[in-house]
VOBA-1610 file (N, C-alpha, C; in pm, whole numbers, padded with zeros to 5 digits, always signed):
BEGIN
Unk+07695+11407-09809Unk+07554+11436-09798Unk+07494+11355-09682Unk+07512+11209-09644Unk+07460+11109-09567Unk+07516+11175-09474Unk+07668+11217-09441Unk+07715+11247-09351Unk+07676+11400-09283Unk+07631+11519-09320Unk+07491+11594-09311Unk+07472+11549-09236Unk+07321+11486-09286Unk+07224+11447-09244Unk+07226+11353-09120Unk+07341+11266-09149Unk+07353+11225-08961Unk+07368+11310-08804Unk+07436+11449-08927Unk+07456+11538-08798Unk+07389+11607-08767Unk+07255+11634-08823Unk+07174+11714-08818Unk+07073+11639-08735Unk+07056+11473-08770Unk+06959+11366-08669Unk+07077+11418-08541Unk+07175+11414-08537Unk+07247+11332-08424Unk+07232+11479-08295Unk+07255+11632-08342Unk+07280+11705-08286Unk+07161+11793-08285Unk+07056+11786-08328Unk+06952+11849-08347Unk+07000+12045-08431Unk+07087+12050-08439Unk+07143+12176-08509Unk+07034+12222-08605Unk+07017+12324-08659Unk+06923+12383-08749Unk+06974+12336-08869Unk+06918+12284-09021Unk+06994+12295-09085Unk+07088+12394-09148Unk+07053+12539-09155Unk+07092+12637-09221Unk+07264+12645-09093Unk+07259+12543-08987Unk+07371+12570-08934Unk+07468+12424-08954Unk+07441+12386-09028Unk+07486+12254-09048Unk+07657+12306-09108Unk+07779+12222-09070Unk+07879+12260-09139Unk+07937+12259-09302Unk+07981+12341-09348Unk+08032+12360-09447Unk+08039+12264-09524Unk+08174+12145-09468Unk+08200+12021-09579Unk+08114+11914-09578Unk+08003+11966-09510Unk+07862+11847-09552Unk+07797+11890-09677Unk+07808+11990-09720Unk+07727+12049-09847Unk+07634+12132-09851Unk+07616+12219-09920Unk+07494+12322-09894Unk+07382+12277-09847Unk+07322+12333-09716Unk+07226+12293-09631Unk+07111+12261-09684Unk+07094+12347-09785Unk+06950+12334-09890Unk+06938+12209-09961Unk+07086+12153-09967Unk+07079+12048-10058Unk+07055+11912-09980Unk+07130+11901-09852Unk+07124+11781-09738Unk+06978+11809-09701Unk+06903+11898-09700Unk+06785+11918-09643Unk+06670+11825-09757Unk+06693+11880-09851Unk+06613+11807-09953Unk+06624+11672-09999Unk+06751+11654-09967Unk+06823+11540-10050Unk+06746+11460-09904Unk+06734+11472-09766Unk+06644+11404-09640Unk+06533+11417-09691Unk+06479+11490-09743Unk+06314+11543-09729Unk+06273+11398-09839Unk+06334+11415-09941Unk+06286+11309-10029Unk+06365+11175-10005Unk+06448+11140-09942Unk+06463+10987-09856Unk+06339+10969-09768Unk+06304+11030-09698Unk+06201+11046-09624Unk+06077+11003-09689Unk+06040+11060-09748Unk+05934+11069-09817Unk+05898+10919-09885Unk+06026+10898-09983Unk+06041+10771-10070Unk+06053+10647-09986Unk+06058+10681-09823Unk+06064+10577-09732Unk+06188+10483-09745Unk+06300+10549-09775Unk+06425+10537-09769Unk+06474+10493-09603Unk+06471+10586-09536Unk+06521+10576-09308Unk+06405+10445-09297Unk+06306+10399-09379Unk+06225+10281-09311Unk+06290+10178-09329Unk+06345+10132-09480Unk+06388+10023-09508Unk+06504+10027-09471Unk+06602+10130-09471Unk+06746+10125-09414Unk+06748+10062-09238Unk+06643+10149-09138Unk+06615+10116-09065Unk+06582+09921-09014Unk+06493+09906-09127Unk+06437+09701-09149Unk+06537+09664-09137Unk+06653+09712-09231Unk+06767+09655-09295Unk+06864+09609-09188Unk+06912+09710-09120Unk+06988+09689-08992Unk+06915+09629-08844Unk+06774+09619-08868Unk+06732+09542-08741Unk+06726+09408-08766Unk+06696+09372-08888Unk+06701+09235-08959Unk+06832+09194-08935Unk+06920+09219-08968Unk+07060+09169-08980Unk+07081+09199-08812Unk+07060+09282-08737Unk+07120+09252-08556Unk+07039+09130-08540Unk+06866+09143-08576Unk+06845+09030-08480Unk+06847+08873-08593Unk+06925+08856-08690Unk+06969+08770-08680Unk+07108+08717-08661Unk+07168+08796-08619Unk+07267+08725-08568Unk+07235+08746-08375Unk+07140+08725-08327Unk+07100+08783-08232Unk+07121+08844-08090Unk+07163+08943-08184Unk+07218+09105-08093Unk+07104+09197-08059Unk+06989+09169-08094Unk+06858+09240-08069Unk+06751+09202-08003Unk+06751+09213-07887Unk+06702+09218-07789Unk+06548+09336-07794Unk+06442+09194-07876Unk+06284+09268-07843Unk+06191+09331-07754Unk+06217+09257-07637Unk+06211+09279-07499Unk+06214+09412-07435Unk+06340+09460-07489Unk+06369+09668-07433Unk+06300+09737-07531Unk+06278+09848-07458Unk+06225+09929-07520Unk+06262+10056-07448Unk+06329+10180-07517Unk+06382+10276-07422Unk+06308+10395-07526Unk+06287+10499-07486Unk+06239+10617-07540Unk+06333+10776-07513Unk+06389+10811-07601Unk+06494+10919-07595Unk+06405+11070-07587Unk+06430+11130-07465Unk+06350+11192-07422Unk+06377+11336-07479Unk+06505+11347-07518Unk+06554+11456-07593Unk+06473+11523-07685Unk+06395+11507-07704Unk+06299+11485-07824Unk+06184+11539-07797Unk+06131+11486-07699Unk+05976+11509-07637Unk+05997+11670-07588Unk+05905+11755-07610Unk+05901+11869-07601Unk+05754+11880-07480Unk+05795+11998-07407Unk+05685+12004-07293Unk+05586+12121-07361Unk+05504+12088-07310Unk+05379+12206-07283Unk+05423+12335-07264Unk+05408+12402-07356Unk+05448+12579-07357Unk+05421+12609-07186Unk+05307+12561-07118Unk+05303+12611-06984Unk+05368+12528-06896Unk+05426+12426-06950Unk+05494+12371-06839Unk+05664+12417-06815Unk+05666+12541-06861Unk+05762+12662-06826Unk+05794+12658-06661Unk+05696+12696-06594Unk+05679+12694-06452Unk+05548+12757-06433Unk+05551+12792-06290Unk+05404+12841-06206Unk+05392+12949-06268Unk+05313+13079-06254Unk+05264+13224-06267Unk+05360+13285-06200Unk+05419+13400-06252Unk+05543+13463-06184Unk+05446+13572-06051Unk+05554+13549-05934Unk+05514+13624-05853Unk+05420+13530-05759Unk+05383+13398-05808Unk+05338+13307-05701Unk+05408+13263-05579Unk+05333+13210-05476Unk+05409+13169-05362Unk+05501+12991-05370Unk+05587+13043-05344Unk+05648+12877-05386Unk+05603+12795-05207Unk+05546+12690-05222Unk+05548+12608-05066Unk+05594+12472-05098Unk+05655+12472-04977Unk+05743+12295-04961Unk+05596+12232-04940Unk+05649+12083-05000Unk+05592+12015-05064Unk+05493+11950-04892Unk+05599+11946-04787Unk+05540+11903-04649Unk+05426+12029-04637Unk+05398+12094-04689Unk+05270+12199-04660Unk+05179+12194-04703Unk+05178+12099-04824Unk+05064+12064-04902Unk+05018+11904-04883Unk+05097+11868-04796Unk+05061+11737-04733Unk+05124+11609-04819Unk+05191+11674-04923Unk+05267+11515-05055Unk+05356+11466-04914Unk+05353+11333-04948Unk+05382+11211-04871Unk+05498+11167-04967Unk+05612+11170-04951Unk+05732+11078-05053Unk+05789+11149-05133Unk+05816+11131-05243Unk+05914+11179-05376Unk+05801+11176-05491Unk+05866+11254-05574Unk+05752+11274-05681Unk+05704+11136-05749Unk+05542+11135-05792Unk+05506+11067-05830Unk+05537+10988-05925Unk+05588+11032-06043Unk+05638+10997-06170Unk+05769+10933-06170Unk+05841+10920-06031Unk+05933+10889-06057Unk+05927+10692-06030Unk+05977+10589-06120Unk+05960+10486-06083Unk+06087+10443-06034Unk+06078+10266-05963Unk+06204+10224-05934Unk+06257+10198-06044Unk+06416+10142-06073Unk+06506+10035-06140Unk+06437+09935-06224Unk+06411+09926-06368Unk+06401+09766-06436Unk+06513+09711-06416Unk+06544+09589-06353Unk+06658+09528-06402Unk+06666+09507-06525Unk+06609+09496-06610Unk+06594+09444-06715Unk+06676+09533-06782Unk+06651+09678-06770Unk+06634+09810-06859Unk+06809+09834-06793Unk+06861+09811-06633Unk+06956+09851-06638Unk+07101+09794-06692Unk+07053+09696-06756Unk+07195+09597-06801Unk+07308+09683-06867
//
């Protein structure tokens, strides 16, 4: 059942496509819904940050955000079909895209 449900966090898969010898999907689904709920992933979660950072393997400092996750703006599909595409020197942008930052050392260890 636990084992499910890791694969379903881990791979984003639908549940109804979840494999066979994890157990009927309906059941790993529920059997999450109410861990969830009962705030079960919080304290399991405490549990294992407590114990890294005391033996101190946990490093407070980073902070990384898994982008896999973040979903865009229905319109940020692309432009209007049939628009004119122009290089970026035509519209006068100076450099590389904005959003992009340098290297943390910190972040690249």
């Amino acid at each position: 059942m636990v084992e499910g449900i890791l694969c379903r966090l881990r791979t984003g898969v639908p549940w109804r496509d979840l494999p066979e010898h994890d157990g009927p999907w309906h059941s790993v689904d529920s059997r999450f819904r109410r861990w969830q709920q009962a705030g079960v992933w919080d304290r399991a979660l405490a549990a294992l940050q407590a114990d890294a950072d005391g033996r101190g393997e946990l490093d407070w400092s980073l902070h990384f955000l898994d982008a896999t996750n973040v979903r865009a703006h229905p319109h940020a599909a692309g432009a209007k079909k049939g628009a004119a595409i122009k290089p970026l020197a035509a519209r006068g942008v100076a450099g590389g895209p904005s959003s992009t930052c340098a290297p943390n050392a910190a972040a690249s260890r």
